[in-house]
PyMOL commands that place a pseudoatom at each C-alpha (Angstrom):
pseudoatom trace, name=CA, resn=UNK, resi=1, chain=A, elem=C, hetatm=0, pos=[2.204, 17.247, -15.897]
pseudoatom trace, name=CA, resn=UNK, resi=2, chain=A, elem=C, hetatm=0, pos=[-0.917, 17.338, -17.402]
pseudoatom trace, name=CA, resn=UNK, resi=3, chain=A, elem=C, hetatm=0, pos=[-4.553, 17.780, -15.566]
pseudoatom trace, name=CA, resn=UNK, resi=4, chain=A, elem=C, hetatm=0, pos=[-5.630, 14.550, -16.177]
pseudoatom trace, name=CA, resn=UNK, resi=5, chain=A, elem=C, hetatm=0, pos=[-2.020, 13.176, -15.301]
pseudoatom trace, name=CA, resn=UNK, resi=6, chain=A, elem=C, hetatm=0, pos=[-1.740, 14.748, -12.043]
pseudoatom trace, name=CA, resn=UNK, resi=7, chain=A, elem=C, hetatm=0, pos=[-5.584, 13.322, -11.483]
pseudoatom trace, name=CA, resn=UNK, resi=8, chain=A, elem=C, hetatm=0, pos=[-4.278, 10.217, -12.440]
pseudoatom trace, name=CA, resn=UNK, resi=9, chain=A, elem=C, hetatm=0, pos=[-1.542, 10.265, -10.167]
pseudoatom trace, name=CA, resn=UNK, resi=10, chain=A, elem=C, hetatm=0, pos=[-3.597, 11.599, -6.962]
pseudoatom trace, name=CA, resn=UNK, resi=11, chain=A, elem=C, hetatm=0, pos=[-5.731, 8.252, -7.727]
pseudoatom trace, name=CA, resn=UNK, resi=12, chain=A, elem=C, hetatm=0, pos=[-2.999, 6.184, -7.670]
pseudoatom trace, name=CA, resn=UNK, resi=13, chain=A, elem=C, hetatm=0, pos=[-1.729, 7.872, -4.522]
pseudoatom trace, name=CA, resn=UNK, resi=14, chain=A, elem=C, hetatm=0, pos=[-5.262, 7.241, -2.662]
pseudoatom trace, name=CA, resn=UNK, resi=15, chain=A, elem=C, hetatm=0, pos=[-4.897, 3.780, -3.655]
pseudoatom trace, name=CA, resn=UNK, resi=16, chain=A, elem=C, hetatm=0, pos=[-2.056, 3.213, -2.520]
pseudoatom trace, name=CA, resn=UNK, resi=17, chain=A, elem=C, hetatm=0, pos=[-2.649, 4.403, 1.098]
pseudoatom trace, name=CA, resn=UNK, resi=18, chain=A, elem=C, hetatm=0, pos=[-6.062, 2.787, 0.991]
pseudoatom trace, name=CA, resn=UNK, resi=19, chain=A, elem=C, hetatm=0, pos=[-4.575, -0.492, -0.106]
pseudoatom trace, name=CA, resn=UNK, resi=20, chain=A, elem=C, hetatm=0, pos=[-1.829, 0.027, 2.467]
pseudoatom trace, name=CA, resn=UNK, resi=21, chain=A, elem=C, hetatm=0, pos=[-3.950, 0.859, 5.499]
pseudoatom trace, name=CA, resn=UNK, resi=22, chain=A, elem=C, hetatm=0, pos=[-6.021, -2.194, 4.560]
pseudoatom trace, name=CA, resn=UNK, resi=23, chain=A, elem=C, hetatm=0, pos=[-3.075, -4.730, 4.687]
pseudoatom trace, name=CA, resn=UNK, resi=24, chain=A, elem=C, hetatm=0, pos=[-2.045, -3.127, 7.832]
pseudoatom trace, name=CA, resn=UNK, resi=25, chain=A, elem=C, hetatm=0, pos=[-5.434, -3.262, 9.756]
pseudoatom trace, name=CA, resn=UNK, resi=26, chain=A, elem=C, hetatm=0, pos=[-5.979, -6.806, 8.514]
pseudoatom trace, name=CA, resn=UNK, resi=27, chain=A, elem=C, hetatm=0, pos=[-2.674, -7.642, 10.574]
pseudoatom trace, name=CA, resn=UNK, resi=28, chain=A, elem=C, hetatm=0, pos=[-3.444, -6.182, 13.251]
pseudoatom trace, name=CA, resn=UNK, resi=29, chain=A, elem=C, hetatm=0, pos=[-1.289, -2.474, 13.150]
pseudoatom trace, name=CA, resn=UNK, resi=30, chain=A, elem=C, hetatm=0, pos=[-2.617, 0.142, 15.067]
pseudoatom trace, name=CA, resn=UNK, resi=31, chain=A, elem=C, hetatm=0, pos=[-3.756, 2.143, 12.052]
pseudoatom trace, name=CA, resn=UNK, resi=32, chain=A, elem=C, hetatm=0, pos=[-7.347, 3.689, 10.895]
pseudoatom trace, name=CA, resn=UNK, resi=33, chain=A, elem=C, hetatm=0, pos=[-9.518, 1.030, 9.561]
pseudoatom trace, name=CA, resn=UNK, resi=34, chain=A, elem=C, hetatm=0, pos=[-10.320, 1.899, 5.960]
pseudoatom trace, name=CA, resn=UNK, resi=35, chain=A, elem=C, hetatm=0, pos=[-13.970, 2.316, 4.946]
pseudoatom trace, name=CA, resn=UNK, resi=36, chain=A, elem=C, hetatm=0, pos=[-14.290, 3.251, 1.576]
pseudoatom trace, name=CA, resn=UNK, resi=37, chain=A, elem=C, hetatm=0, pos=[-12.131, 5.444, -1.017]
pseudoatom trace, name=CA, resn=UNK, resi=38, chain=A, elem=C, hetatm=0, pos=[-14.215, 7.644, -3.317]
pseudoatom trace, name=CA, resn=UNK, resi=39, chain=A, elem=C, hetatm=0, pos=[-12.483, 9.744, -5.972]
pseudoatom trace, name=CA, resn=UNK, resi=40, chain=A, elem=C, hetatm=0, pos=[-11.336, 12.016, -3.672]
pseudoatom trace, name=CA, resn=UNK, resi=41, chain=A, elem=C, hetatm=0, pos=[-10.876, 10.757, -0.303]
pseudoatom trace, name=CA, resn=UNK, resi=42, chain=A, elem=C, hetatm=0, pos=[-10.818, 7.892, 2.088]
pseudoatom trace, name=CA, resn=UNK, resi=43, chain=A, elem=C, hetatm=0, pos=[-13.437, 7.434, 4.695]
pseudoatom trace, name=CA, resn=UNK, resi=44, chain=A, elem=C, hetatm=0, pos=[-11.725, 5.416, 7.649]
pseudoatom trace, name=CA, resn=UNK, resi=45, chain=A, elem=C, hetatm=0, pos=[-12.524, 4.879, 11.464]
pseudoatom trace, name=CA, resn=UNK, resi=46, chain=A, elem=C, hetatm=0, pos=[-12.531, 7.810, 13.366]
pseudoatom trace, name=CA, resn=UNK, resi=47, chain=A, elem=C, hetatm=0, pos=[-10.303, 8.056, 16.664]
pseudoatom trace, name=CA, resn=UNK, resi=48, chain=A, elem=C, hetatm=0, pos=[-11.830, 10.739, 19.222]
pseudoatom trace, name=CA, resn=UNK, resi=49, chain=A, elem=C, hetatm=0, pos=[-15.430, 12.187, 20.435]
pseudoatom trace, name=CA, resn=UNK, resi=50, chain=A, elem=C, hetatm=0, pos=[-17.974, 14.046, 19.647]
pseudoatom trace, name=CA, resn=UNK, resi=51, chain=A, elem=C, hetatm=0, pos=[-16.217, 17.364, 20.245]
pseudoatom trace, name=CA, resn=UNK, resi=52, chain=A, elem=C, hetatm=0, pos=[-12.750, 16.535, 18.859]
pseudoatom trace, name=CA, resn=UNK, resi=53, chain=A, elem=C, hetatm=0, pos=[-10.555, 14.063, 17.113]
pseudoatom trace, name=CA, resn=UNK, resi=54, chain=A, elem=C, hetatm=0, pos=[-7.977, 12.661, 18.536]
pseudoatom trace, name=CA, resn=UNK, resi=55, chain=A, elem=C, hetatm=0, pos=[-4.555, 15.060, 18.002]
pseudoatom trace, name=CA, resn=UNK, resi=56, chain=A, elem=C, hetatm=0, pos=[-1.495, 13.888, 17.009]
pseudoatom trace, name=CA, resn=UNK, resi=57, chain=A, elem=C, hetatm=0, pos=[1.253, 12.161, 20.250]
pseudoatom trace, name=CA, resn=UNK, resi=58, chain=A, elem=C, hetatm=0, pos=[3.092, 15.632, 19.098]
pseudoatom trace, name=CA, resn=UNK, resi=59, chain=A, elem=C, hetatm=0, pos=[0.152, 17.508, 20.249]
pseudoatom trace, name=CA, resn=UNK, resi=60, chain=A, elem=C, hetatm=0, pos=[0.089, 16.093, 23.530]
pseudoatom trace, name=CA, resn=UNK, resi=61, chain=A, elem=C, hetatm=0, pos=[1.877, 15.607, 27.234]
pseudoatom trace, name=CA, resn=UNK, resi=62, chain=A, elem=C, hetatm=0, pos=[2.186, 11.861, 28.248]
pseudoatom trace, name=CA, resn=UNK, resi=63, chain=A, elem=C, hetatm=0, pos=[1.890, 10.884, 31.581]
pseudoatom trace, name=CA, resn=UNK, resi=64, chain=A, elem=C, hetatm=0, pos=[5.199, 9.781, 32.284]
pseudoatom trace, name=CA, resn=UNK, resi=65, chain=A, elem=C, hetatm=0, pos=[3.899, 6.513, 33.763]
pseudoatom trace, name=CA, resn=UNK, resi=66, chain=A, elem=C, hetatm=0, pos=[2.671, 5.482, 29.865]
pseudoatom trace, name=CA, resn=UNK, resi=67, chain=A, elem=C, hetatm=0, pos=[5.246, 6.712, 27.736]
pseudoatom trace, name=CA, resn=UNK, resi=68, chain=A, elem=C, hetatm=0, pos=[7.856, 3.494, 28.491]
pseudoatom trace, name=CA, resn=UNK, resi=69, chain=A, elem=C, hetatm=0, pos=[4.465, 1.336, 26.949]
pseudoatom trace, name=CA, resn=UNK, resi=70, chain=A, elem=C, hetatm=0, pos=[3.291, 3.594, 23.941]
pseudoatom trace, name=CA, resn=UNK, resi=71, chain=A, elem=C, hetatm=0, pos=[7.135, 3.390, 22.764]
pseudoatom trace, name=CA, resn=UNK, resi=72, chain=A, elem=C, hetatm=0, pos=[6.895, 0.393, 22.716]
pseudoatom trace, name=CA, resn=UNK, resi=73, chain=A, elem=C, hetatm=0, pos=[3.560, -0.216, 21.265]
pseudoatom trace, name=CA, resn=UNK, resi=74, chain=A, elem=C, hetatm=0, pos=[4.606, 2.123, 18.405]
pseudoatom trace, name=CA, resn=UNK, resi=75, chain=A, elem=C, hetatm=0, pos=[7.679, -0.090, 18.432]
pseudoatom trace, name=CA, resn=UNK, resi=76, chain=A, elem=C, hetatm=0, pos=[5.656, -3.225, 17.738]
pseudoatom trace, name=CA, resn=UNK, resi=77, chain=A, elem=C, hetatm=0, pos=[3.964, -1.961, 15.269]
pseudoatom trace, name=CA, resn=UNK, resi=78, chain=A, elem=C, hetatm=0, pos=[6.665, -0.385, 13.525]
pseudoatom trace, name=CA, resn=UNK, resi=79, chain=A, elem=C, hetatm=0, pos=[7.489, -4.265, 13.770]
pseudoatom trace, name=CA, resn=UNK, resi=80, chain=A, elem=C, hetatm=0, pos=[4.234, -5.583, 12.195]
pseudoatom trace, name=CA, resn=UNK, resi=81, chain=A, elem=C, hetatm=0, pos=[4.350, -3.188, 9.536]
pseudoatom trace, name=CA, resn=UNK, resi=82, chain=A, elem=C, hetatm=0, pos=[8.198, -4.294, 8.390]
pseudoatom trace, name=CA, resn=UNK, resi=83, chain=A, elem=C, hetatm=0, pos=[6.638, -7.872, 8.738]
pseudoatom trace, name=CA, resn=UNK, resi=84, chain=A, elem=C, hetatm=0, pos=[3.963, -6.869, 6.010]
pseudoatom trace, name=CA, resn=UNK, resi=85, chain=A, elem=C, hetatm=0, pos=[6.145, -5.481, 3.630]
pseudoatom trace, name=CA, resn=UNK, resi=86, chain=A, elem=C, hetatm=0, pos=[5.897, -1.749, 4.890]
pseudoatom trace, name=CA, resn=UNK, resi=87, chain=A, elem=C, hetatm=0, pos=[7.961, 1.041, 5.846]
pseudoatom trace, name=CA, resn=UNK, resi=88, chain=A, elem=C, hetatm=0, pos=[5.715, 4.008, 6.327]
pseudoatom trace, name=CA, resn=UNK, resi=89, chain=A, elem=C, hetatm=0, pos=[8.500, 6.521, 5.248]
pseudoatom trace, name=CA, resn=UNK, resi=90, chain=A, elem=C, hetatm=0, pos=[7.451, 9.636, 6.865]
pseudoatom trace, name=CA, resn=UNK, resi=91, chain=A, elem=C, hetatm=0, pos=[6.870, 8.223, 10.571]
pseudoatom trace, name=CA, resn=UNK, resi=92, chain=A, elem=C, hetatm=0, pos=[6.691, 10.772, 13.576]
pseudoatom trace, name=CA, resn=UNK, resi=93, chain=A, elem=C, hetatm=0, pos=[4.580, 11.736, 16.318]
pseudoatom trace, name=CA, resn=UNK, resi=94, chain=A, elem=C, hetatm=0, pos=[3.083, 14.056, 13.711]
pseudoatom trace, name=CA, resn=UNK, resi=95, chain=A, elem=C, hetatm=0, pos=[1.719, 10.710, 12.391]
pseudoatom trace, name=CA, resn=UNK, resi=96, chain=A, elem=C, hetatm=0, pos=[0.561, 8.778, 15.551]
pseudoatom trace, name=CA, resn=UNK, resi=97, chain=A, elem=C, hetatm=0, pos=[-2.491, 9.714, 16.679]
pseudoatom trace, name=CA, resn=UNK, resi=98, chain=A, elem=C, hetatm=0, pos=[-3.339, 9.383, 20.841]
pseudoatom trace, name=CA, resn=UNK, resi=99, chain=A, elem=C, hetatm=0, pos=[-6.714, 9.245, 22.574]
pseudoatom trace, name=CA, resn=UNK, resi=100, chain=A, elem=C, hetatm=0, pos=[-7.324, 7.755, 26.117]
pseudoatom trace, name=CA, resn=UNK, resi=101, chain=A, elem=C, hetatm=0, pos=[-4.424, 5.332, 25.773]
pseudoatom trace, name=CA, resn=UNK, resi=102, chain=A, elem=C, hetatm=0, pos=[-4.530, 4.674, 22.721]
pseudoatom trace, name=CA, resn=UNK, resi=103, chain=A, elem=C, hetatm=0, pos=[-2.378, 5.032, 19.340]
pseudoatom trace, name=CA, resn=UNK, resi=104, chain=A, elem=C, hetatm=0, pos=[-3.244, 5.250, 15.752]
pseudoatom trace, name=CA, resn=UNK, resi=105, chain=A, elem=C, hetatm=0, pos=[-0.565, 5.724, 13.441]
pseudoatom trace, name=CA, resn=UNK, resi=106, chain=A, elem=C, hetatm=0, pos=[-1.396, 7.680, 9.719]
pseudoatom trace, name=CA, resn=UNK, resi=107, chain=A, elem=C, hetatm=0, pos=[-0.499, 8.776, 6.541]
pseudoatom trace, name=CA, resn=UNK, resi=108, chain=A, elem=C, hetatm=0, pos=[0.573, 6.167, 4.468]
pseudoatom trace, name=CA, resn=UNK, resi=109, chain=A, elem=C, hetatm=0, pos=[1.049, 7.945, 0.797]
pseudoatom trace, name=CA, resn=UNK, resi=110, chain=A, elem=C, hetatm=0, pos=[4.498, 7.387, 0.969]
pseudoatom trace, name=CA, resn=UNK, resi=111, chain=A, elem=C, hetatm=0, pos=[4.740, 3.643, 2.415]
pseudoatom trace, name=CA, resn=UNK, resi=112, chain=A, elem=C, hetatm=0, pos=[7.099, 1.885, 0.601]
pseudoatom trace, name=CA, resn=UNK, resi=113, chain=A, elem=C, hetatm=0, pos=[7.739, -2.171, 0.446]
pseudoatom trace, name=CA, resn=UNK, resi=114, chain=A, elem=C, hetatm=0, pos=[10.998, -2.643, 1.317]
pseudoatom trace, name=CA, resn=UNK, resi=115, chain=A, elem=C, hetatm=0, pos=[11.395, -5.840, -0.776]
pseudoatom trace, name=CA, resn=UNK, resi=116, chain=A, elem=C, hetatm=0, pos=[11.535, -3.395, -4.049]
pseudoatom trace, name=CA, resn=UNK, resi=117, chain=A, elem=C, hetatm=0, pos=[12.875, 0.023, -2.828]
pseudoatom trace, name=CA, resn=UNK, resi=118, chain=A, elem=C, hetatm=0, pos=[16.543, 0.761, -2.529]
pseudoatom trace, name=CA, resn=UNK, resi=119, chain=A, elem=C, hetatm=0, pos=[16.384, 3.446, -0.240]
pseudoatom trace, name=CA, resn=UNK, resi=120, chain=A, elem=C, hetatm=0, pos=[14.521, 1.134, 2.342]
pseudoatom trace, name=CA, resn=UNK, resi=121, chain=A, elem=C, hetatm=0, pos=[16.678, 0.595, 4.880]
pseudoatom trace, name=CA, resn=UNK, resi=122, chain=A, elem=C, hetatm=0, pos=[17.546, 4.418, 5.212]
pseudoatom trace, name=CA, resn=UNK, resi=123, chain=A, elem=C, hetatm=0, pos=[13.616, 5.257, 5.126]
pseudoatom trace, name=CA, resn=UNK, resi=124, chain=A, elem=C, hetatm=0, pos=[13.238, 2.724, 7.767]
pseudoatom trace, name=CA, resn=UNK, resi=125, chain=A, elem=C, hetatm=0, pos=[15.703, 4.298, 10.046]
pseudoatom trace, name=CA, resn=UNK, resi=126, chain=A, elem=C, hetatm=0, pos=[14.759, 7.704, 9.898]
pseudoatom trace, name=CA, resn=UNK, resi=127, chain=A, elem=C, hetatm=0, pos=[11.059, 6.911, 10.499]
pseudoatom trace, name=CA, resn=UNK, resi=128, chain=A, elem=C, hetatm=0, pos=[12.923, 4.597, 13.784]
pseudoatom trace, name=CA, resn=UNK, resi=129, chain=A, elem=C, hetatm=0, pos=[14.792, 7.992, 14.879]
pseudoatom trace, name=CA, resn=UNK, resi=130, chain=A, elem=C, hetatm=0, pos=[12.254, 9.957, 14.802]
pseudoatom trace, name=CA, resn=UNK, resi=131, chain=A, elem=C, hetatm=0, pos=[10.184, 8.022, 16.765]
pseudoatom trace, name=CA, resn=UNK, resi=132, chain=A, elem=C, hetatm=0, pos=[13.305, 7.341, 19.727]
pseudoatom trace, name=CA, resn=UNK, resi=133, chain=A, elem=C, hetatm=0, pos=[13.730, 11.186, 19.419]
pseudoatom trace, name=CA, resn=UNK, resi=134, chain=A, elem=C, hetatm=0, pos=[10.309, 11.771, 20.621]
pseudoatom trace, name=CA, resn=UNK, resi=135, chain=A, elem=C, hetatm=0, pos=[10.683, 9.556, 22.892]
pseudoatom trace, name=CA, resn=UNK, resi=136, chain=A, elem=C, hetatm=0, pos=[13.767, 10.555, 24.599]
pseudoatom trace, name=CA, resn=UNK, resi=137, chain=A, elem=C, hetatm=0, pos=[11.893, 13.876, 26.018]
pseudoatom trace, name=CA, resn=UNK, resi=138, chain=A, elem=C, hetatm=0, pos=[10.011, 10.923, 28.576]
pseudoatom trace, name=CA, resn=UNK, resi=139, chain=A, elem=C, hetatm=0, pos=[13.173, 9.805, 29.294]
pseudoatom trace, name=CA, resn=UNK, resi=140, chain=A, elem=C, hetatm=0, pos=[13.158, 6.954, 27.003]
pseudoatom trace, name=CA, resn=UNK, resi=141, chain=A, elem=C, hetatm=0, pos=[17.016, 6.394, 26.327]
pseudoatom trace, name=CA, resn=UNK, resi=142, chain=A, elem=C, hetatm=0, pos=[17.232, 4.261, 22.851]
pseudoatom trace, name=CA, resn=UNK, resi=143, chain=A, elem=C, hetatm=0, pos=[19.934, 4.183, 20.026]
pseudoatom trace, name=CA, resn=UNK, resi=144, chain=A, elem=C, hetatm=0, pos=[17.577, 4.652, 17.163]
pseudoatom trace, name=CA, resn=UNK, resi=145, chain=A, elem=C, hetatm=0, pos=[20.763, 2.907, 15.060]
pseudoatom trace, name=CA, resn=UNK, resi=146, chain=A, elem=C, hetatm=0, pos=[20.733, -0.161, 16.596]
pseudoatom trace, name=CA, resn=UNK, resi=147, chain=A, elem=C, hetatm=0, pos=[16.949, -0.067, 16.916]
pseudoatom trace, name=CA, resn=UNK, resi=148, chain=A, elem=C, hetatm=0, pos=[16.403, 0.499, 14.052]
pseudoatom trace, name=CA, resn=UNK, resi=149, chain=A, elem=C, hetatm=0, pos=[19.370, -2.336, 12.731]
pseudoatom trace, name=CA, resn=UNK, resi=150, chain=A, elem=C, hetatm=0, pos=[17.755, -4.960, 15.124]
pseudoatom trace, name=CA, resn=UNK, resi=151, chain=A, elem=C, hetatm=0, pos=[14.672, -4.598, 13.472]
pseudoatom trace, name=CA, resn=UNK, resi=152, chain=A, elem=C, hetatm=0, pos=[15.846, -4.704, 9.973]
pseudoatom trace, name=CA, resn=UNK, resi=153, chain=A, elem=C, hetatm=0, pos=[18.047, -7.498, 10.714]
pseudoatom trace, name=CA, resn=UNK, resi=154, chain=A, elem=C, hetatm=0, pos=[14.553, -9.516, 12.305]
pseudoatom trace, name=CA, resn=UNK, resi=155, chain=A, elem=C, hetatm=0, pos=[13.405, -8.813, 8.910]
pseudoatom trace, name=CA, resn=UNK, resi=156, chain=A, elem=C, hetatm=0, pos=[16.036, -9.000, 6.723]
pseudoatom trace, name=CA, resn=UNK, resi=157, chain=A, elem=C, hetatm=0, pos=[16.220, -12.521, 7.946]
pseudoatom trace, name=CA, resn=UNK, resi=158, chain=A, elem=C, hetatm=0, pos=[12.910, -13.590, 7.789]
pseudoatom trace, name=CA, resn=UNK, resi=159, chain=A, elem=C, hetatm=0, pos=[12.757, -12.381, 3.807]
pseudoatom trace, name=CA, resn=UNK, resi=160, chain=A, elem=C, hetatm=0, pos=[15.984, -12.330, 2.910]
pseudoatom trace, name=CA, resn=UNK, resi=161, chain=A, elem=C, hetatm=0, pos=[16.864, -8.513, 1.980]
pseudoatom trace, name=CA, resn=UNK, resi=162, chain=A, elem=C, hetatm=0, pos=[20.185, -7.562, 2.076]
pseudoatom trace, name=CA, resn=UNK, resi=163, chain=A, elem=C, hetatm=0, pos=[21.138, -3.903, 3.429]
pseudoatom trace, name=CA, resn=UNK, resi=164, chain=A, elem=C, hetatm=0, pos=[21.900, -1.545, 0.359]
pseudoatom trace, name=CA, resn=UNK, resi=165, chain=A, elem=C, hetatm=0, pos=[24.169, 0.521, 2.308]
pseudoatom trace, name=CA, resn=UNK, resi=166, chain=A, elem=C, hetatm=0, pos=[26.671, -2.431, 2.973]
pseudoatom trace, name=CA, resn=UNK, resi=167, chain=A, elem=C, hetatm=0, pos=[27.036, -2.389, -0.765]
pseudoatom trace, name=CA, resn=UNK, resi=168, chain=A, elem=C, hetatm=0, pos=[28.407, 1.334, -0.676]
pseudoatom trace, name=CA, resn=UNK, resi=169, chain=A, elem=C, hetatm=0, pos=[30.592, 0.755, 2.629]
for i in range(1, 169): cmd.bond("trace and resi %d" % i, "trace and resi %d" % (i + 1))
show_as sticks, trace
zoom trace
């Protein structure tokens, strides 16, 4: 609780999301390519023009036509993320960025690897619900459950992770 603890603790937090956004660019996620971290901040790729950065999927109305295939481009990546270890554990269109087509999803302070994290599975379908809730004003009819439990399962299989909730059913 100290100054130089909560300092210490913002650092690690920066480091964290830097070292988190650099895994996931290196695979190929639609997320901000990190720059460089300075004591303070990160400096990453900048999505938008001149005039105005790019606002958040919340911010904005979707042609009908390309909601069905930003869905499921968040969908993949929500995908490649589980495949490097991630859950981003506060995912919503608050945190997916849109310009001209394109995605970029943010904030990554509270990523957690699922292979150490007990509450994985239920971080991992919340960030999945939110995402099918948004989705559902477009018409996009998904059960963010089983979404959510095919996914895991894909993973869970590939790394061998077992659901923590089965162990309280």
């Amino acid at each position: 609780g100290t100054r130089i603890g909560k300092e210490m603790q913002h650092a690690s937090w920066l480091e964290h999301e830097f070292q988190t956004l650099e895994l996931l660019a290196e695979t190929g996620a639609d997320v901000p390519r990190p720059l460089v971290r300075g004591e303070n901040t990160i400096l990453m790729e900048y999505l938008g023009d001149e005039q105005i950065a790019a606002p958040s999927l919340q911010e904005v109305s979707l042609p009908p036509a390309e909601a069905r295939a930003l869905y499921e481009r968040i969908m993949d990546n929500i995908r490649a993320m589980l495949k490097a270890h991630r859950v981003h554990g506060d995912l919503s269109a608050y945190n997916v960025l849109y310009w001209d087509g394109q995605i970029s999803i943010i904030d990554f302070p509270q990523a957690v690897d699922p292979r150490g994290n007990r509450e994985a599975y239920d971080i991992f379908a919340r960030d999945v619900e939110r995402i099918c809730q948004y989705f559902e004003v477009y018409g996009i009819r998904a059960n963010p459950q089983a979404q959510a439990r095919r996914l895991w399962d894909e993973y869970r299989r590939a790394v061998e992770i077992p659901y923590e909730r089965e162990a309280e059913d």
